[in-house]
MARGUSE-755400 format. One line per field, with one value per residue (C-alpha): residue in one letter; x, y, z. Coordinates in Angstrom, 2 decimals. Example, Ala and Ser with C-alpha at 12.3 -4.5 7.8 and 13.67 -1.06 7.14 Angstrom:
<nodes>
residu (A, S)
px (12.30, 13.67)
py (-4.50, -1.06)
pz (7.80, 7.14)
</nodes>
This chain:
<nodes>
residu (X, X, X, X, X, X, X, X, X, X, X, X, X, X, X, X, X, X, X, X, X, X, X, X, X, X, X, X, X, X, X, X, X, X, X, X, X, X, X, X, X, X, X, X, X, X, X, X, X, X, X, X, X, X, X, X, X, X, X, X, X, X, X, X, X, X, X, X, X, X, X, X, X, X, X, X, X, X, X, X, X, X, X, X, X, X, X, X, X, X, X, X, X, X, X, X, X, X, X, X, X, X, X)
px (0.00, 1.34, 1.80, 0.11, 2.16, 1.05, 3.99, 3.56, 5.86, 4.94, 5.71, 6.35, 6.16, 7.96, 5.52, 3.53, 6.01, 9.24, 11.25, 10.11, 10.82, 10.08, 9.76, 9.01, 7.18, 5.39, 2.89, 2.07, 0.66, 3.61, 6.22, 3.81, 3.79, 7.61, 7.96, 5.03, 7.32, 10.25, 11.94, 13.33, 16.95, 18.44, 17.24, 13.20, 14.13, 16.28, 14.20, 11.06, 8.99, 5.71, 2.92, 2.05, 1.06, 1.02, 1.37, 0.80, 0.18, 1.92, 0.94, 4.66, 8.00, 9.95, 7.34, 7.52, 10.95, 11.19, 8.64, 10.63, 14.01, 12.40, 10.50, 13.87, 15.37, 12.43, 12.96, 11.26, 9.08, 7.43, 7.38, 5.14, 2.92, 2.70, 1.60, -0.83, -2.45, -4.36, -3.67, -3.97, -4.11, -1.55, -3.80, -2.54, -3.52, -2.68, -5.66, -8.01, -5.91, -7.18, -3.97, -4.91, -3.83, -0.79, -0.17)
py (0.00, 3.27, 6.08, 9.11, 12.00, 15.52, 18.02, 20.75, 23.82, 24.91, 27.33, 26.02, 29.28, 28.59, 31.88, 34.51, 36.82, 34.70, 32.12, 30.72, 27.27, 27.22, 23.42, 21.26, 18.00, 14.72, 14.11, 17.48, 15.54, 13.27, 16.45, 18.47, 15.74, 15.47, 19.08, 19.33, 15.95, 17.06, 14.23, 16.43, 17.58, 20.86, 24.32, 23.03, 21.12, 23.84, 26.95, 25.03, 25.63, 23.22, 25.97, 25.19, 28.89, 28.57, 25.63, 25.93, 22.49, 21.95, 19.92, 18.40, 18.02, 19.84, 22.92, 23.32, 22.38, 26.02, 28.01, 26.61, 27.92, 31.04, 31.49, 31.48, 34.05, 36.36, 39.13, 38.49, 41.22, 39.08, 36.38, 37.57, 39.14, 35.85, 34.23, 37.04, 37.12, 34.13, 33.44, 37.09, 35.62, 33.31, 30.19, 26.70, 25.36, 21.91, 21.86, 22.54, 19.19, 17.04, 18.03, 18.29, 22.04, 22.74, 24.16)
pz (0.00, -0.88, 1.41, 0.98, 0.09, 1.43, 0.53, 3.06, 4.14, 7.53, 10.50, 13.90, 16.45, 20.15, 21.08, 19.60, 18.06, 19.55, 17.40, 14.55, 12.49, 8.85, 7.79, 4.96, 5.40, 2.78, 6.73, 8.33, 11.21, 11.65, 11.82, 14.23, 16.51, 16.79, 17.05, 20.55, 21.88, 21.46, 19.54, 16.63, 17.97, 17.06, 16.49, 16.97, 20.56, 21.84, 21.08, 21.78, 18.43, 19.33, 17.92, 14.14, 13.06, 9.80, 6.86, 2.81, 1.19, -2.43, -5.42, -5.22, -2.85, -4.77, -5.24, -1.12, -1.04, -2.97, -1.26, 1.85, 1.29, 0.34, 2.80, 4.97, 3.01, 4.06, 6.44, 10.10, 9.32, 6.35, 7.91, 11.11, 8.35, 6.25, 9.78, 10.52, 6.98, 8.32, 11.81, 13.56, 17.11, 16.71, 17.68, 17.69, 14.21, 15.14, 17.80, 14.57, 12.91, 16.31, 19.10, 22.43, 23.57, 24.67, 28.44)
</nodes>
């Protein structure tokens, strides 16, 4: 059975306004649940990015493999008003995808 392929670039937030992740991921719900345990090392784990703000799905990998190393070339300024285009409060969108809140 073949796996079903999602290509999504996403936004993990550690707080509203505070340090961002920009991502690219084939199982959005896979990757947001390593980000809220913890069991992706690095930059995510040590600046504690566990609030999905924002995501963008793509028709293929390698379109949001391009949109994603954009996106990182962006000023911060952009970014926070990419995020805020659609997501003004900054609200967990992973609750919406069926995560429990996060304390």
């Amino acid at each position: 059975m073949k796996r079903e392929i999602s290509p999504m670039v996403y936004i993990m937030a550690s707080a509203r306004n505070g340090t961002l992740y920009i991502g690219v991921t084939s199982n959005l719900m896979q990757r947001v649940a390593q980000h809220r345990t913890g069991t992706l090392r690095g930059f995510s784990a040590k600046y504690r990015t566990k609030t999905l703000v924002w995501f963008e799905p793509h028709a293929t990998m390698e379109n949001a493999i391009i949109r994603e190393k954009r996106l990182k070339k962006w000023n911060r300024a952009w970014k926070l008003r990419l995020i805020e285009e659609t997501n003004a409060d900054w609200r967990d969108l992973a609750v919406d995808l069926g995560f429990e809140p996060l304390r």
